[in-house]
C-alpha positions as CSV (number, residue, x, y, z in Angstrom):
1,X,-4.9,-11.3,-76.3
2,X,-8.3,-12.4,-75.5
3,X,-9.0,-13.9,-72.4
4,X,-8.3,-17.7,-71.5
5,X,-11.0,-19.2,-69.2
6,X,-9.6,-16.7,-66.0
7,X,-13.5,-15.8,-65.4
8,X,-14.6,-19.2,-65.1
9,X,-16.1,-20.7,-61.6
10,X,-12.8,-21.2,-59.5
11,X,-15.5,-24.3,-58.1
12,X,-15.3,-25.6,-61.9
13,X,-13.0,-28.9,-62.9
14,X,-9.7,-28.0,-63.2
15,X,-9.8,-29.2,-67.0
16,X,-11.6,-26.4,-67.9
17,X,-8.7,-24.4,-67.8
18,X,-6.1,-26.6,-70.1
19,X,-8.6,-29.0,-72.0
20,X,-6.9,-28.6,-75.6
21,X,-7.8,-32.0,-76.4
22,X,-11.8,-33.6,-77.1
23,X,-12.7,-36.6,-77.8
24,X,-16.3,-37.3,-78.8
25,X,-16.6,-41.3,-77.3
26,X,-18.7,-43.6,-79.4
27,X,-19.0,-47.5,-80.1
28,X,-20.0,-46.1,-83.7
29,X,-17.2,-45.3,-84.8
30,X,-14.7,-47.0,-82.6
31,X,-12.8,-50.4,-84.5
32,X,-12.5,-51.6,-80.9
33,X,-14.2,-51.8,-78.1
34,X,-15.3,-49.0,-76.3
35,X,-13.9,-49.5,-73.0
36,X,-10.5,-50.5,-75.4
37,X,-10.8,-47.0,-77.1
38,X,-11.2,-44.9,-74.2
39,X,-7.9,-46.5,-72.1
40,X,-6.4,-45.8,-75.6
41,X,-6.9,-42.2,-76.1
42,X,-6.2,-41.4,-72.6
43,X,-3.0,-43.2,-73.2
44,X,-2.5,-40.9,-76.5
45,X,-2.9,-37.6,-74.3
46,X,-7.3,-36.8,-74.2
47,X,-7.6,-33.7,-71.8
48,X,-11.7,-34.4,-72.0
49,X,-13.5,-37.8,-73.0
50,X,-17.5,-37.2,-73.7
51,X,-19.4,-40.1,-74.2
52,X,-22.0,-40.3,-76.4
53,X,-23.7,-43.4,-77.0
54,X,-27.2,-42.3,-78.1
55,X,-28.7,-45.4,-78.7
56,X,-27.9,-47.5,-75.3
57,X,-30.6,-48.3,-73.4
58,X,-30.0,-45.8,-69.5
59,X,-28.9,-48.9,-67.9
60,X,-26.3,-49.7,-70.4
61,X,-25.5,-46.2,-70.7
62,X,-25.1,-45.7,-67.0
63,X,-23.1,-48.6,-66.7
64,X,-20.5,-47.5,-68.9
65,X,-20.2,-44.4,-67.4
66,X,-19.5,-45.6,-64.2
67,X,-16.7,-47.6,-65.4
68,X,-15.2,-44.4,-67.6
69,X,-16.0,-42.0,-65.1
70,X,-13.0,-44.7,-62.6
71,X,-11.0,-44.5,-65.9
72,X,-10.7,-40.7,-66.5
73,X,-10.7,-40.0,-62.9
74,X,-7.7,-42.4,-62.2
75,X,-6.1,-40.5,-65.1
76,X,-6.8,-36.6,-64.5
77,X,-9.0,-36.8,-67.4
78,X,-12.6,-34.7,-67.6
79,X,-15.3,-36.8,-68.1
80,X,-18.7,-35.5,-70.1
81,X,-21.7,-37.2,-70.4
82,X,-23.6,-36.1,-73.8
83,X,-27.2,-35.2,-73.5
84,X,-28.4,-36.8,-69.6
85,X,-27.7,-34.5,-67.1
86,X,-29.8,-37.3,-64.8
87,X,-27.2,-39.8,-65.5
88,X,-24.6,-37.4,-65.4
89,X,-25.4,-36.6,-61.6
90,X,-25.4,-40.4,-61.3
91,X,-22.5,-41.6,-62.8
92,X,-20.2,-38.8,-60.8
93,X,-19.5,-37.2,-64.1
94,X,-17.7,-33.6,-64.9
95,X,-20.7,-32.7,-66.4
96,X,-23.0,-32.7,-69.2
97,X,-22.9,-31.8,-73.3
98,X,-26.3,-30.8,-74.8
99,X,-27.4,-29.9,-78.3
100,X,-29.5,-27.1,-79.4
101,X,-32.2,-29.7,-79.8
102,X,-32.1,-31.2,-76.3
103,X,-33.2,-30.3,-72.8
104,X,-32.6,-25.9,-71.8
105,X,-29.7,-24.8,-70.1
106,X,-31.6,-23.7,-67.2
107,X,-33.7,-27.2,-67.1
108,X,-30.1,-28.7,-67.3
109,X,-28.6,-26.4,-64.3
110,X,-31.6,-27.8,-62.1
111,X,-30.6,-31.0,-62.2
112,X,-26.6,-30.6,-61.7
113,X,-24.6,-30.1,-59.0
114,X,-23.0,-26.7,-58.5
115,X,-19.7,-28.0,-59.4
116,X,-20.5,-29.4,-62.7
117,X,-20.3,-28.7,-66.2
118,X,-22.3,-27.1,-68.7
119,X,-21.8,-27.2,-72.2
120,X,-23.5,-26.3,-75.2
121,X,-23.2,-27.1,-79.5
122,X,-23.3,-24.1,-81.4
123,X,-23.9,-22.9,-85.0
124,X,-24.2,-19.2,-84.9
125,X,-22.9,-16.6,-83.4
126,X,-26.6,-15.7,-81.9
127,X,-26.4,-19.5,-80.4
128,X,-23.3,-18.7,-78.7
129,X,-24.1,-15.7,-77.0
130,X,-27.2,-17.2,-75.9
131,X,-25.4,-20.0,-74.5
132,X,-23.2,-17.8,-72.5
133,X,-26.1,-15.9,-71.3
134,X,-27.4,-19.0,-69.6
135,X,-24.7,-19.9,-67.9
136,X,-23.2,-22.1,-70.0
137,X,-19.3,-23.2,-69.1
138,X,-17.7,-23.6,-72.5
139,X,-19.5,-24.1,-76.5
140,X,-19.2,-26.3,-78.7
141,X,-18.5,-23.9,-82.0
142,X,-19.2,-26.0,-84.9
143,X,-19.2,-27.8,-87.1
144,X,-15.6,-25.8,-88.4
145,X,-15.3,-28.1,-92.0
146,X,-17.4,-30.5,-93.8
147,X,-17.4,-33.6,-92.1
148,X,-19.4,-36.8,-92.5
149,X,-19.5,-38.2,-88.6
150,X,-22.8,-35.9,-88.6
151,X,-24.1,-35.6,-92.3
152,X,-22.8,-31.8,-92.4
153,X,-21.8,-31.1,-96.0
154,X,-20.7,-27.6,-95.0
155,X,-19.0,-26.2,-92.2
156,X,-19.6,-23.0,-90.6
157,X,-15.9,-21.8,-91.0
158,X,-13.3,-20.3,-89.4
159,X,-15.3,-16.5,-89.3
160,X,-17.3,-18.3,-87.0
161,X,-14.6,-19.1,-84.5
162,X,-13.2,-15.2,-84.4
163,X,-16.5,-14.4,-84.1
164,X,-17.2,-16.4,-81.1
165,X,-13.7,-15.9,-80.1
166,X,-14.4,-11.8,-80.1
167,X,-18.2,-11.9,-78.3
168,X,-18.2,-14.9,-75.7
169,X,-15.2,-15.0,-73.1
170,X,-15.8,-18.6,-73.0
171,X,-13.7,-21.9,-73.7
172,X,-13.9,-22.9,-77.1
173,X,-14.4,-26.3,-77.9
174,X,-13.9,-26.6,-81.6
175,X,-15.3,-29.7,-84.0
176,X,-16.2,-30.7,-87.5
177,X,-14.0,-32.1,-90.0
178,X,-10.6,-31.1,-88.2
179,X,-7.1,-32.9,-88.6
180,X,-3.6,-32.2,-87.6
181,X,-3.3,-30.3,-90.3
182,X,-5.9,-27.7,-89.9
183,X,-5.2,-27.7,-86.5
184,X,-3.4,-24.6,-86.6
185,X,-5.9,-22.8,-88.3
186,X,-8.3,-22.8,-85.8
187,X,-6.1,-22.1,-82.9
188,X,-4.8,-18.8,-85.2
189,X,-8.6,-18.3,-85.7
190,X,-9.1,-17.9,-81.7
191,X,-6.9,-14.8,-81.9
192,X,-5.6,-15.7,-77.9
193,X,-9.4,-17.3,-76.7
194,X,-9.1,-20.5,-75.1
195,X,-10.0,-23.0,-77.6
196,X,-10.2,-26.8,-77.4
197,X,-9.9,-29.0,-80.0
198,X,-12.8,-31.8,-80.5
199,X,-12.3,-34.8,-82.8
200,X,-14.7,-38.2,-82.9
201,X,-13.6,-40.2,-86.4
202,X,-10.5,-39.2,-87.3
203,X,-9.0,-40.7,-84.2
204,X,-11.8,-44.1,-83.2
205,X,-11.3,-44.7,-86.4
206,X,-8.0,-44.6,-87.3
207,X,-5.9,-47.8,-87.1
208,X,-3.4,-47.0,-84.6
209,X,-5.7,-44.7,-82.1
210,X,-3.1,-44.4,-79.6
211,X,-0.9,-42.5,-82.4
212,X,-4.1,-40.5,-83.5
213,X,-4.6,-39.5,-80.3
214,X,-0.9,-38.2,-80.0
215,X,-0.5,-36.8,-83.5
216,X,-3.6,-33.9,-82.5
217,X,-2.2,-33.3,-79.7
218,X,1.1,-32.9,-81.0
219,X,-0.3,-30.5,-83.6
220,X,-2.1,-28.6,-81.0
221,X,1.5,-28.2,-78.5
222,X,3.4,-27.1,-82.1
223,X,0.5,-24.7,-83.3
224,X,0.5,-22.9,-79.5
225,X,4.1,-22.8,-79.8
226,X,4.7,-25.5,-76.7
């Protein structure tokens, strides 16, 4: 049994310790509106709501935030703000989500504040161990499957999740192409890690997003045995 999150900063968010459930926030890929969505898959059992709206101008984008950063808080939800630490420090968010393409971690780190969050998308296993070398809080591990939300026609796989599973003592935060159904598979895949599931489409877009919501994490709760 590998290690589940036990090493983390006791100063962290306590959602760092249970997150099972992340949803990737976007107006994108949302039938409703966004505000609409959110109170929806809170409702449907999100541990973790990032937003990520990469085309909203920063006073749009911080306005938003403010208003889900109320929402998840009022809920004892963790909030993530994709790619702006700055705004991130503004809005009162958890923390911040960044890319292997946007700012460093140790940029990043400058400009939160000690209690929070630093996460990071990775492809490789040489990504994820240099994430966790800079002080990184959880990875994004990823893209598991094919999926189209990001153009990835192939997915890095389940080796890739024991991998990171084996060499970073880190929460896991799982995306790419995963349904209840596969669910399973990359929770067997963690081998006892701590690993989060992450889902954007399959559940804004869905017609009944409340039920989405609920079917993951029912599929999570039956695939850890709960």
């Amino acid at each position: 049994m590998k290690p589940d999150g036990n090493h983390m900063d006791a100063g962290k968010p306590d959602f760092l310790r249970s997150m099972r459930l992340y949803v990737l926030l976007t107006q994108a890929h949302c039938r409703v509106p966004i505000l609409e969505a959110a109170e929806t898959i809170i409702r449907g059992g999100a541990d973790v709501v990032q937003l990520r709206e990469k085309d909203s101008s920063d006073r749009d984008l911080l306005r938003l935030a403010h208003v889900l950063r109320k929402m998840t808080h009022d809920a004892g939800v963790g909030f993530i703000l994709n790619d702006r630490p700055d705004l991130a420090v503004t809005a009162d968010a958890d923390g911040v989500h960044l890319g292997q393409e946007d700012l460093p971690p140790d940029a990043a780190r400058r400009i939160l504040l000690p209690h929070q969050v630093l996460g990071i998308s990775t492809h490789s296993l040489d990504q994820a161990v240099r994430a966790r070398d800079a002080g990184t809080d959880y990875i994004g591990v990823g893209p598991v499957f094919p999926t189209a939300t990001r153009g990835y026609e192939q997915g890095v796989g389940l080796d890739y999740i024991r991998a990171a599973a084996t060499a970073v003592e880190l929460p896991l935060v799982a995306i790419g192409g995963i349904r209840p159904e596969n669910v399973a598979d990359i929770i067997r895949a963690a081998e006892g890690a701590h690993v989060c599931i992450a889902v954007c489409r399959a559940i804004l877009g869905a017609d009944d997003i409340e039920a989405a919501t609920r079917a993951f994490k029912a599929a999570i709760g039956e695939a850890l045995g709960r």
